[in-house]
Structure formats: C-alpha cells, structure tokens
C-alpha positions as CSV (number, residue, x, y, z in Angstrom):
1,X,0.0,0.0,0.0
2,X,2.8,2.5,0.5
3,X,4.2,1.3,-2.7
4,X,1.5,2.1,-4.4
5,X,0.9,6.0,-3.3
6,X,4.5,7.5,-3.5
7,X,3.2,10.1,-5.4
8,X,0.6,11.2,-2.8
9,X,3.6,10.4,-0.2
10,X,5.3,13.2,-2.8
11,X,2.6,15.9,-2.0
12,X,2.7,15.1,1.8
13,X,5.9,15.3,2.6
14,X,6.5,18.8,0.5
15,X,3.4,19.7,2.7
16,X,5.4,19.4,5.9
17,X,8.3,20.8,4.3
18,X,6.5,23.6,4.0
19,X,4.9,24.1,7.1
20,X,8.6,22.9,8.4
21,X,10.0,26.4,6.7
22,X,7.5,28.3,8.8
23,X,7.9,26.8,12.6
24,X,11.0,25.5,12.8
25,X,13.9,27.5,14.0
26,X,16.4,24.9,13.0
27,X,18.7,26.1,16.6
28,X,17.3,22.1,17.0
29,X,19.2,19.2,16.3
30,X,16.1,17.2,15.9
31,X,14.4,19.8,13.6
32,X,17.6,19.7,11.5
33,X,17.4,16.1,11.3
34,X,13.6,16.0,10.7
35,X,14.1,18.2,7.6
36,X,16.8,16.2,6.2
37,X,15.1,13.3,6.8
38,X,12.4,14.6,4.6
39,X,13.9,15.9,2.1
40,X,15.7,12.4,1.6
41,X,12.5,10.7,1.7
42,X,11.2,13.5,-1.1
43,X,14.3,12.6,-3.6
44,X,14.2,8.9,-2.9
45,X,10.2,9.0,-4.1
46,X,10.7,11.2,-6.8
47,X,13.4,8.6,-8.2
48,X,11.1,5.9,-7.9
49,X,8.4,7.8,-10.2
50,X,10.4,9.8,-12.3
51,X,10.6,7.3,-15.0
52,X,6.7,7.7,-15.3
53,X,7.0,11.8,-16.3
54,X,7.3,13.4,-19.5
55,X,11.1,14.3,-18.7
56,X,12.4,10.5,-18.9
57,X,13.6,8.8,-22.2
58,X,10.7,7.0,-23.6
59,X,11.0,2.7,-22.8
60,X,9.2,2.0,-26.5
61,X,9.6,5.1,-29.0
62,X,6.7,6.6,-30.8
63,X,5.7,6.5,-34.1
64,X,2.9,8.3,-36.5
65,X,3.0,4.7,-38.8
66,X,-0.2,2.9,-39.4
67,X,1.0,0.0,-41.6
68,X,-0.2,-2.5,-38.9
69,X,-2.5,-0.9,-36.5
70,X,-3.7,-2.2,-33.4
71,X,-6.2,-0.1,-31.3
72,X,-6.4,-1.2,-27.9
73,X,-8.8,-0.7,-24.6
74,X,-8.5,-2.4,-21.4
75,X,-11.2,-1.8,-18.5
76,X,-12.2,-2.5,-15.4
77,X,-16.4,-2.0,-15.5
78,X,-16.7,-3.1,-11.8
79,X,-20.1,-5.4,-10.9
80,X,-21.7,-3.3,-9.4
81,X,-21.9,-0.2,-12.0
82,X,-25.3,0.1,-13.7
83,X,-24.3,2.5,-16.5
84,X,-23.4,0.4,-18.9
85,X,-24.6,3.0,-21.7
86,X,-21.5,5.1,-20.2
87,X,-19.2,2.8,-20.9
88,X,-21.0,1.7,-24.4
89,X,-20.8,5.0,-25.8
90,X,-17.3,5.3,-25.1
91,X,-16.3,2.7,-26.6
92,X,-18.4,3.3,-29.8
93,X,-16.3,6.7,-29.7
94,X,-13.3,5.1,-29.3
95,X,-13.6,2.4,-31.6
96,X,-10.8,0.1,-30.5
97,X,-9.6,-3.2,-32.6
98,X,-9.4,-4.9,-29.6
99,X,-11.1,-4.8,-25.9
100,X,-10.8,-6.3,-22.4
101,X,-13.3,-6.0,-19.8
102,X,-12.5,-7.0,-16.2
103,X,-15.2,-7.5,-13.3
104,X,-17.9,-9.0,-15.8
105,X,-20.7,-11.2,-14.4
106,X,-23.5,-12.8,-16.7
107,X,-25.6,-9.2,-16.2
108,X,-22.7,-7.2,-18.0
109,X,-22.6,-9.4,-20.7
110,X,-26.2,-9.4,-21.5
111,X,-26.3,-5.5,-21.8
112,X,-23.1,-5.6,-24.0
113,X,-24.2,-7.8,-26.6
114,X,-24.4,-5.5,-29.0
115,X,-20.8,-5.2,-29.1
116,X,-20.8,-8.9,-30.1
117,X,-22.3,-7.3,-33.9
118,X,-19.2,-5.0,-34.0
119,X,-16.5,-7.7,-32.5
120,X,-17.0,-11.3,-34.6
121,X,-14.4,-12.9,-32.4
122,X,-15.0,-13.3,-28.6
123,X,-13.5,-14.6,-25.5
124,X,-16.5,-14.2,-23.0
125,X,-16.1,-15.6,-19.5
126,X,-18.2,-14.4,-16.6
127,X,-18.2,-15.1,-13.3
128,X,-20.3,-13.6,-10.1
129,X,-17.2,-12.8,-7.9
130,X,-16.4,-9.8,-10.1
131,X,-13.0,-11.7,-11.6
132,X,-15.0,-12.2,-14.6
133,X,-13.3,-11.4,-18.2
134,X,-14.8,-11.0,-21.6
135,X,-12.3,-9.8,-24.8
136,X,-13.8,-8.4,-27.8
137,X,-11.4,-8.5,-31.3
138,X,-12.1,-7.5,-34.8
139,X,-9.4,-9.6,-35.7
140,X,-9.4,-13.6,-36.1
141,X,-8.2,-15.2,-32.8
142,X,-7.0,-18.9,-32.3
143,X,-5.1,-20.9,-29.4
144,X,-7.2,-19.4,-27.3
145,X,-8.1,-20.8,-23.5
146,X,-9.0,-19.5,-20.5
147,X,-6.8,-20.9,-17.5
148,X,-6.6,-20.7,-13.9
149,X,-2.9,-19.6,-13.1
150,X,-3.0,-19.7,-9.7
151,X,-6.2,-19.6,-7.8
152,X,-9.6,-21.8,-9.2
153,X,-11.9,-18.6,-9.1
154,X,-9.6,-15.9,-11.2
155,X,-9.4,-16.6,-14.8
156,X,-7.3,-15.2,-17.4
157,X,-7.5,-15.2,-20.9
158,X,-4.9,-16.3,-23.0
159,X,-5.2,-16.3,-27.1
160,X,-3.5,-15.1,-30.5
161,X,-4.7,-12.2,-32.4
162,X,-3.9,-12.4,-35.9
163,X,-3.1,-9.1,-37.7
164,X,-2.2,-8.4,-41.5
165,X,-0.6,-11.5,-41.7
166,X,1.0,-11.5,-38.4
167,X,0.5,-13.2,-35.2
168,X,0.3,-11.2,-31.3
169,X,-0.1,-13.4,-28.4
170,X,-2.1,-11.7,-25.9
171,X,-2.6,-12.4,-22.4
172,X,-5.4,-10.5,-20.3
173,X,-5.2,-10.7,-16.6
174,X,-6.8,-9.7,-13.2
175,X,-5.2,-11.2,-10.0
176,X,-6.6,-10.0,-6.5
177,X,-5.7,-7.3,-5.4
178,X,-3.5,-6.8,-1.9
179,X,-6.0,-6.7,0.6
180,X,-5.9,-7.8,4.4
181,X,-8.5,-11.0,3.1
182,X,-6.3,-12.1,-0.1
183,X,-3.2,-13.6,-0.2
184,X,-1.0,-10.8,-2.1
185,X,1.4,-14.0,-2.7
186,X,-0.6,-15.2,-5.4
187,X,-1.4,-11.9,-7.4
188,X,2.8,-11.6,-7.5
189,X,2.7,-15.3,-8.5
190,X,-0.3,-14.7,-10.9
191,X,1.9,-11.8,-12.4
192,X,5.5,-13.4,-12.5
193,X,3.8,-16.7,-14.2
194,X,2.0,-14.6,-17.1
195,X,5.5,-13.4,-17.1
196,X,6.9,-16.7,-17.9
197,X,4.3,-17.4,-20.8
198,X,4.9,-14.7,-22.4
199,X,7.2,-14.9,-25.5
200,X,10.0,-13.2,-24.6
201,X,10.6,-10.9,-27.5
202,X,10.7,-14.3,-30.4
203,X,6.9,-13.0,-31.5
204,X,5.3,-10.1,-30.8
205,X,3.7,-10.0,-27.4
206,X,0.7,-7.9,-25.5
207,X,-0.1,-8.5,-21.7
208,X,-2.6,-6.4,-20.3
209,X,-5.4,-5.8,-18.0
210,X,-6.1,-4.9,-14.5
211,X,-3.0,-6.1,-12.8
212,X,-4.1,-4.9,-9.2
213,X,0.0,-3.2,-9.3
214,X,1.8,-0.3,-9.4
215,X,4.5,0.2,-12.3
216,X,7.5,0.5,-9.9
217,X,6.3,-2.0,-7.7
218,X,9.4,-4.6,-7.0
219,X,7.0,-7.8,-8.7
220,X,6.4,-5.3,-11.9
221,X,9.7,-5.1,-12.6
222,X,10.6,-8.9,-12.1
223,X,8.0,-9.3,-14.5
224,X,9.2,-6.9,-16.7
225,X,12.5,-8.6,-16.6
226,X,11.1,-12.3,-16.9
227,X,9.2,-11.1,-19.5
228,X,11.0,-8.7,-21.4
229,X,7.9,-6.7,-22.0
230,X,8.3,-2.9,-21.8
231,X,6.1,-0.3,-20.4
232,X,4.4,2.5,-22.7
233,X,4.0,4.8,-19.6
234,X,8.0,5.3,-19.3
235,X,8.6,8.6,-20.5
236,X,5.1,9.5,-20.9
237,X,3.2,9.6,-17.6
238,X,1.2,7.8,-14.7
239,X,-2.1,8.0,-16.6
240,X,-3.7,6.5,-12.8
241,X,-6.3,5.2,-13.5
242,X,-7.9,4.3,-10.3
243,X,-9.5,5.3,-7.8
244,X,-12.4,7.2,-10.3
245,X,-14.1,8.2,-7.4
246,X,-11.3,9.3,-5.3
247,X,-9.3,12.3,-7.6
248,X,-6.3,12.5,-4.7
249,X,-5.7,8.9,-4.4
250,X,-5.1,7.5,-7.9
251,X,-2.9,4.7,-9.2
252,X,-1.9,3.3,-11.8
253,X,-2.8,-0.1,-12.0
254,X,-4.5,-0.7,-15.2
255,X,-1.6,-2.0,-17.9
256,X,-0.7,-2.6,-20.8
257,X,3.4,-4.3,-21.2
258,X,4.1,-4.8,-24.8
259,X,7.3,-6.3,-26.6
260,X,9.9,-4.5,-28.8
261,X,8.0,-5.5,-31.9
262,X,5.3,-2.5,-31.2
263,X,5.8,1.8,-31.4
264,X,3.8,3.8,-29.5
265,X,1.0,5.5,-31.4
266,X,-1.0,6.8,-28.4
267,X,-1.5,6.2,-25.0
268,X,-4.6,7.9,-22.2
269,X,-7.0,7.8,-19.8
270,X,-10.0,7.6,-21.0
271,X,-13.0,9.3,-19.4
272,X,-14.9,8.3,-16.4
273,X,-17.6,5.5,-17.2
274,X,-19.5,4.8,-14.0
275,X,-16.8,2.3,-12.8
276,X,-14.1,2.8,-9.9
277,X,-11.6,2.4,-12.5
278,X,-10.7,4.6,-15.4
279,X,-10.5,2.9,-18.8
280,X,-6.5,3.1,-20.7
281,X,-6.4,3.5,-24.3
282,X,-3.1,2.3,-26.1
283,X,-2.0,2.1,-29.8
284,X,0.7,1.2,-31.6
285,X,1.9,-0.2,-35.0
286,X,3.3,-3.6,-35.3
287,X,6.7,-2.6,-37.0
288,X,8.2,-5.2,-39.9
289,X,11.2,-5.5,-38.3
C-alpha cells in the first residue's frame, strides 16, 4: 500500500516541508534532522516515479506509422456499476480493434451484446465474484483458452490475435488485489507466471489488463525482466487510473506491457464510465522489423 501512493507520499511530505520552513527554527538538532530526513524521503520518491514523467527517455519510442494498426482498450467495468450506456458509448467513440473488460458477471454481458455485432471474435467468461473477463477482437483469434494460473476462481484469458498477416499473443489478466482478506502471494505469482508465458521478444507479445499493481512496484519489474515486456508509460506519464471516485488517491494499475515489436501511437485515460476504474487506451503499430 505505501508502494502504491508514493506520489501522494510526494505531495505530503512537501506539505510538511513547507509548514517545516514556517515553525521550525532549525537552533534544534532534531528539527535539522527532521528536515533532512524529509527531504531524503522526497528525492528517494521522486526517483522511484520519475521514469513515469514526460522528462524520462521513452521505454518503446513513438511513431505516426499505421501500416499494422492495433487499437487497444482495457477496462475495469466493476459489478456493481449500472451504467453500462457510459461505458457503451465510449467505446463506440473510441472504436478500439481490440477490448478487455475485467469484473464481468452474466448481467454485463447481457447489456453488451451489441458489441458482439461490432466484435466477430469473442472470448467471453463471466463469473459472479467480479473476476470475470470478456475480450472483444475485430481480428481472427485462435489458441485461445481460459486458464486458472493460480487460484480456481480468477481466470485469465490467454489467445493469439492475428493481424495483417501477423501473429500477437495476448494475455489478459486480473489477480486479486493486496488486501488484508487475499493472499498478495498469489497476485505476485499470478503476475510473475503470465510473465513466464509470455514470449520473450521471439513473437510479438501484448499482456494487459487490471493487474491490481503499481508500475515501480518490485513484482512489476521482475516481471518486466522475466518477460521482457516494456512499459508505454516510461517517458510519458502515470495515466492513474484508479480510484475514479477518489481524484487524490489515484494509481496506476490498469496495464498494458508490450514487446519490442510494437511503437507507441498513443497512449490515455479515458473518461470516467460509471466504474471505480478509469479505462486506458493504447495504440501502436506492429513494426516489420
């Protein structure tokens, strides 16, 4: 949990700082040391996020190219929303080659249908504990499955999307999240496994979906390394996409980790859609080389 808000962290500690330049008299050792202490702490989370700002060197470069396309949405609806015409419309606007939907049950599927006219090829697996998935794709799929990773009630999908000629695997996932009732062991086993099936830069590669983790967590980047996936937010921004509801306490958790086979077209947060969690919009171009 203090992983995950070392940006908010950011804004508290510059908050004492400043109250710190107003009371203290610094004729204190302990004042002294409080503020050095602090301003430590400050630098040491501002390395840890500064990969995720505008001023870092990009992880995947960017490209205007649209020889091979690939629009892509990932989103958590959450259960319990109600507006699915939100999120329909959105997507209608959007218009994405390929989509992921986390937290669907047998309700969310029946008011989506109509996306079933627009998207031929479907991966639709509900469930009523809100780790259901459903992936929507213009594009012919095969090999596809849905397997149990690690626990019996958390799917992930697990297909290849074929593309002008070209092959992508794609893995969608949605482990539980860290919370004092789940075991965080198996999210970072969850994540580390998807990690190990991914195909390490010999084909081109997309794993996405709500990963219940922050980018600079320690079990992201052993992924990243296992994987050798890289992250379109490096050099570009935190685009946090949860909480919705809460506008201070927002992380990014929502991914997409693609392989060197892909530029960067465009990356964002899309708008708000009833749920907890923002939807992320990423495309690239599948380079030839």
């Amino acid at each position: 949990m203090w992983d995950a808000g070392r940006a908010q962290l950011l804004v508290f500690i510059s908050l004492l700082l400043g109250v710190g330049v107003f009371t203290f008299d610094y004729n204190e050792d302990i004042q002294i040391a409080l503020t050095v202490l602090l301003l430590s702490a400050m630098c040491y989370h501002l390395y840890v996020i500064f990969p995720f700002t505008p001023f870092h060197k990009k992880e995947i470069q960017s490209t205007t190219k649209s020889s091979c396309r690939l629009r892509m949405i990932t989103c958590n609806v959450r259960m319990s929303n109600e507006d699915t015409e939100l999120l329909l419309k959105l997507l209608l606007q959007q218009n994405p080659d390929v989509l992921l939907l986390t937290e669907v049950n047998q309700c969310w599927v029946n008011k989506l249908s109509q996306l079933e006219e627009i998207y031929p090829q479907t991966i639709i697996h509900p469930q009523e504990n809100t780790y259901g998935m459903a992936l929507y794709s213009k594009y012919p799929l095969s090999d596809s499955s849905v397997k149990f990773l690690v626990e019996n009630d958390v799917p992930s999908i697990h297909t290849d999307i074929h593309i002008s000629g070209k092959t992508i695997h794609f893995i969608g996932l949605h482990p539980k999240p860290p919370t004092p009732w789940t075991n965080v062991d198996n999210k970072d086993t969850e994540i580390v496994l998807a990690a190990s099936l991914s195909t390490n830069n010999t084909h081109p590669c997309v794993i996405t979906g709500d990963l219940n983790d922050v980018c600079w967590s320690r079990i992201t980047k052993t992924f990243k390394y296992l994987s050798g996936l890289k992250d379109p937010r490096v050099g570009r921004g935190l685009f946090n996409t949860y909480n919705a509801n809460i506008p201070f306490f927002r992380y990014p958790i929502d991914h997409f980790f693609i392989s060197d086979h892909f530029k960067v077209r465009e990356i964002q947060r899309l708008p708000y859609v009833g749920s907890d969690h923002f939807p992320i919009l990423l495309e690239v171009n599948l380079e030839e080389e």
